[in-house]
N, C-alpha and C positions, 0 to 999 in steps of 0.2 A: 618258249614261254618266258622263262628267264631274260630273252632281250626287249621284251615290252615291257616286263615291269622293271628293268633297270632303268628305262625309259621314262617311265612313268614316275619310278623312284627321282629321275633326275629334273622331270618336270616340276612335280610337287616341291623340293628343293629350289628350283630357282625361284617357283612362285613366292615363296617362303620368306628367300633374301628379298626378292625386288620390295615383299607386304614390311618387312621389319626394316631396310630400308627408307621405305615413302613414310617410315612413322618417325625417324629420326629428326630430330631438330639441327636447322643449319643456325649460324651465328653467325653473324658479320658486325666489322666493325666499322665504322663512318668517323672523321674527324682525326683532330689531334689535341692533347693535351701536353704541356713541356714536364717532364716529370721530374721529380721535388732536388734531386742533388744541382738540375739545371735553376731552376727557381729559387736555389741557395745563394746562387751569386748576385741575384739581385737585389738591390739594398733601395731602400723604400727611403726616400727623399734626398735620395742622390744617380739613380738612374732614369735614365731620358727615353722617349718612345725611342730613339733610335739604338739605347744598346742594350736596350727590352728586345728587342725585333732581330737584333745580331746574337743576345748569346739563348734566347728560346728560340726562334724564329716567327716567322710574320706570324701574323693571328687568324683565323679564318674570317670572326666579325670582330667591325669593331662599333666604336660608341655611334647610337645615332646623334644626339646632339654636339657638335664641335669635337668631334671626334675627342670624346671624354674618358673613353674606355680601350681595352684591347680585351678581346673575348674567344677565349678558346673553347671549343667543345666536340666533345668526341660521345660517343653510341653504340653501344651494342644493341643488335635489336637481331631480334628471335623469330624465324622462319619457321612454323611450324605445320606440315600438311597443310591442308587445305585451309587453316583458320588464317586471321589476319594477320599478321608481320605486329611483333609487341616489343615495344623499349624494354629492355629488362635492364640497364645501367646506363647513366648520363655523369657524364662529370662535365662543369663549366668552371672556366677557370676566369677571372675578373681580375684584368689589373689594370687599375682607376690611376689616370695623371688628376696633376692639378693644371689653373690657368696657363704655368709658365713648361707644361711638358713632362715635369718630373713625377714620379712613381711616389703615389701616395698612399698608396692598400692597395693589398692581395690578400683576394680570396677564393676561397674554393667551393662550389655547392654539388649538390648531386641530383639525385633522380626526389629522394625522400623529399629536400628541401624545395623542391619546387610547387607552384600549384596551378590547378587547370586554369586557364584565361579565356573564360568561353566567347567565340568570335561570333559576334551578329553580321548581319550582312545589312546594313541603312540603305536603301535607294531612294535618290532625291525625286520625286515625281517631275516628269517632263513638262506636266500640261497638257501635252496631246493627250486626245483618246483614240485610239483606236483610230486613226487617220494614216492612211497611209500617203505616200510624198507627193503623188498628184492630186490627192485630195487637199492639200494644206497647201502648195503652189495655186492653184484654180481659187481655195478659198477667200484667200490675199489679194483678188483682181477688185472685190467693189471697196475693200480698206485704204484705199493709194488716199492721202492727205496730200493735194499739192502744194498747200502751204506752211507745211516744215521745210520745203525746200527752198526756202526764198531765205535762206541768213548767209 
């Protein structure tokens, strides 16, 4: 009797760990941010993209227009059971050239400072309806104008 409920004793136990386990949260983190003693040596209107990129290292994003920015950004985000995956920390780190390259502001924001950008999705209407490609090839046969062809 004693080896079935050791048994039993040792079932319930793993059950136990595997349930307090599966409720644990994982945390991963994504990205890089150059952290503040490296960002000490850069001096704002005398450093260049290039020894921005040498003493933090390259950027992950950078500006979309004329490549106007270098954009660091790193993520913690929180795996919990079954529920969705949640950003619980964002830090973005910006450091803005001017026209000739050089370091004109650095800044830093985070998760607080940002706000939602909600994305639509526009589709331009094609025109067709509901034709499919031999119906719109075949349709095209009494449209032929031969005289656009004559310039």
């Amino acid at each position: 009797m004693s080896g079935i409920g050791l048994r039993f004793r040792t079932v319930i136990f793993g059950a136990t760990m595997l349930t307090i386990a599966g409720c644990t949260a994982l945390y991963r983190n994504h990205g890089y941010v150059p952290q503040e003693q490296d960002l000490a040596e850069i001096i704002v209107g005398v450093d260049t993209r290039d020894s921005v990129a040498e003493n933090v290292g390259t950027p992950s994003t950078g500006g979309v227009l004329n490549d106007s920015g270098y954009y660091y950004v790193q993520s913690r985000v929180r795996h919990y059971s079954f529920t969705r995956p949640e950003v619980v920390d964002r830090q973005v780190l910006a450091i803005s050239f001017d026209s000739r390259g050089v370091v004109s502001n650095i800044e830093r924001f985070t998760l607080e400072d940002g706000q939602v950008v909600p994305l639509t999705r526009r589709v331009t209407n094609s025109g067709v309806s509901n034709k499919g490609f031999l119906r719109q090839l075949l349709g095209n046969i009494g449209n032929f104008n031969p005289t656009g062809l004559s310039e």
